[in-house]
N, C-alpha and C positions, 0 to 999 in steps of 0.2 A: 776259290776252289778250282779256278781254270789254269789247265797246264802245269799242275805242278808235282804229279809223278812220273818224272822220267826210269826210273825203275821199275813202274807198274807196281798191282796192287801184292802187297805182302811178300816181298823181297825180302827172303830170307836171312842177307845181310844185314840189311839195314833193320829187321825185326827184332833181329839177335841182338844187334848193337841198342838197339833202343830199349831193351830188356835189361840191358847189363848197366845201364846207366839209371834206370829207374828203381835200380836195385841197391843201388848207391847213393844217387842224391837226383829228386826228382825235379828241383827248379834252386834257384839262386840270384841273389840280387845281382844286375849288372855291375856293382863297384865290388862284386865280390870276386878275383880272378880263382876260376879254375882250369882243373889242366884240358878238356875236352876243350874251352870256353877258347885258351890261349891258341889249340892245335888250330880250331876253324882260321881261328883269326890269321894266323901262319900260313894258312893253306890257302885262303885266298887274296894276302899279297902275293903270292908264289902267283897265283894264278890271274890275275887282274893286269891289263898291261899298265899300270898306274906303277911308278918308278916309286919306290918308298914307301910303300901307301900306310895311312893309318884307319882302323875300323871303326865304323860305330854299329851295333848288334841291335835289331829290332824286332817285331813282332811280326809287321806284315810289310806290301808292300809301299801302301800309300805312307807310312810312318817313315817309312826311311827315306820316303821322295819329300816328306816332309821335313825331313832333317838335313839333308841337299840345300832346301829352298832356303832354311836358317843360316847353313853356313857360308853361301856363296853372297846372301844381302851383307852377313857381318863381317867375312872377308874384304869384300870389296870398298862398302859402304853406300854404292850405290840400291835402286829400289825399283827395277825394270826386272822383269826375265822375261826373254823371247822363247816363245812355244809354236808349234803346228800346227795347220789343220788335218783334220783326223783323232790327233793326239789323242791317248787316254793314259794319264798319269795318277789316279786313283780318286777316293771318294773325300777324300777330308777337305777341307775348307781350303786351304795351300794347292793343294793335287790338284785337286775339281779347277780351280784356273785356272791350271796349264791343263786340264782335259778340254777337247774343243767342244764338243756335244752338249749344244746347249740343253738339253733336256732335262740331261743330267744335273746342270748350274741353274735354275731357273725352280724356285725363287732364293736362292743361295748367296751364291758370288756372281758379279759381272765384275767384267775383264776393262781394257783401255779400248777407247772407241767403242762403247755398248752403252747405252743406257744404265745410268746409275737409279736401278729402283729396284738393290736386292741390300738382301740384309746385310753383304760384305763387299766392298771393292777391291779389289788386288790388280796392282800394276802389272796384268803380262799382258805382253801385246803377239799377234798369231800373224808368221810368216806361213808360203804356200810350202807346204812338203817337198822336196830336191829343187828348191830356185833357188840360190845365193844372191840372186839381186834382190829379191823381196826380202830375204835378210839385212843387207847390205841399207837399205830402203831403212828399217828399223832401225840401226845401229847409228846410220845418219839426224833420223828425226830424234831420237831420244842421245843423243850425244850426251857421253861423261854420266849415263845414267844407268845405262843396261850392263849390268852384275854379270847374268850371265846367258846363254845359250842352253837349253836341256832338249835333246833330242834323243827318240828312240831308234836304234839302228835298223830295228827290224817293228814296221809300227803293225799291230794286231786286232787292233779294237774295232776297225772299220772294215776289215781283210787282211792281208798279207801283203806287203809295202817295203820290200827291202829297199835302204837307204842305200845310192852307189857309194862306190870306196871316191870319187871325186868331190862328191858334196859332201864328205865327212870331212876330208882332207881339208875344203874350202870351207865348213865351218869351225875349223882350227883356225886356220890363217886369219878368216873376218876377226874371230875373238882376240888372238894375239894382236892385231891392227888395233883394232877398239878399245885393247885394254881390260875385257869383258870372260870370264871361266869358261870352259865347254863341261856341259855335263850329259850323261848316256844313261839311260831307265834299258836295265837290262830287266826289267823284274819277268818280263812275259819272252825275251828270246835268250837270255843268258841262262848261266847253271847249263852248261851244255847242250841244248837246245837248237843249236845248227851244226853241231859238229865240232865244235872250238869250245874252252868253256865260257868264252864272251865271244856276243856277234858282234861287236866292235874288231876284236885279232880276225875273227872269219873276212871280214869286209876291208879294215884297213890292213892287219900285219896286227905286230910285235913292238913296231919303231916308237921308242917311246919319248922323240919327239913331236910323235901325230895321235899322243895319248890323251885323251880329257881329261880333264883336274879332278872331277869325281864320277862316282859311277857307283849307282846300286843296285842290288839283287832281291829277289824271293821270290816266292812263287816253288818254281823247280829246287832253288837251295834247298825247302828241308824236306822232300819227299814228302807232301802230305802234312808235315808239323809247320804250324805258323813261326817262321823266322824271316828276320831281311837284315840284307849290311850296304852301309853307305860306307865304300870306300873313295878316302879322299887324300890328296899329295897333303905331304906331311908338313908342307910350310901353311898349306890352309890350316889343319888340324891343329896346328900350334895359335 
């Protein structure tokens, strides 16, 4: 429930639109295409600096950071993902490891290098917030392992932490070097949220050679209505 009316409360447009749909068909299964269902989907490759992209439509946010985590292990085939300190990438058992707050993990999931005495282990390992050698450092010791990189451009969970446009830049370049995805948790500053409608084009640009392989949203997408989308380049999604 945080940050996610950028419209503010009862926005006339969106009230109306939300009327005129529930007046038609109030829910539908994902395999079932309709036309609202296909326009979103439309709207946000438009809007996404991800070249191609293909969607996947979910409920909230942690669900779609969950589906990220799924397709970048079975893309690649490796079983690493490098995450943050600070980080908060949501509550589910996947998310909660790449969130850094142990409080939150404890008795849940422990990470690599913690103590194995939770109910779930998961391979991510926590680089420091804007250091590319502390990533660099990770990508070294787990060689031919780490999948992929998932960073938040703008991280919110511990304060307000914009990422520079140089260490975004420079965690493209380590991934492409390593062989390893970049991925970006717009869920808490995208949907317009700095002025661009991803804080990734606000910090790097458009160049959609300095674009991460995937990248999801919610929170601000549905105004208020639980939705989230993982979009990702269409040679993953295939």
């Amino acid at each position: 429930g945080i940050g996610c009316l950028p419209l503010g409360h009862g926005h006339p447009g969106l009230a109306e639109a939300v009327k005129e749909q529930m007046l038609r068909l109030g829910a539908a299964a994902g395999t079932l295409l309709t036309g609202p269902q296909q326009a979103l989907v439309a709207e946000l490759v438009a809007r996404t600096p991800i070249p191609d992209g293909r969607v996947f439509l979910g409920n909230t946010g942690t669900e779609v950071n969950e589906a990220a985590i799924k397709l970048v292990l079975r893309a690649t085939g490796r079983d690493v993902i490098i995450a943050f300190e600070r980080a908060f990438h949501g509550r589910t058992l996947g998310s909660l490891a790449l969130t850094a707050n142990t409080a939150y993990r404890q008795p849940y999931v422990s990470c690599l290098d913690e103590p194995a005495d939770c109910f779930a282990r998961i391979n991510v390992a926590r680089a420091r917030h804007g250091d590319l050698d502390s990533v660099e450092a990770l990508m070294q010791r787990y060689e031919g392992r780490v999948a992929a990189v998932f960073v938040e451009p703008v991280q919110g969970e511990a304060g307000i932490y914009p990422a520079t446009k140089a260490f975004l830049t420079g965690l493209r370049a380590l991934c492409h070097r390593h062989g390893a995805l970049l991925g970006a948790d717009e869920i808490q500053c995208g949907a317009g949220r700095t002025g661009r409608f991803t804080a990734w084009s606000r910090i790097v640009g458009d160049d959609p050679e300095l674009a991460p392989d995937v990248l999801w949203y919610a929170k601000a997408l549905g105004g208020g209505f639980p939705i989230g989308a993982c979009v990702a380049r269409a040679e993953l999604a295939e």
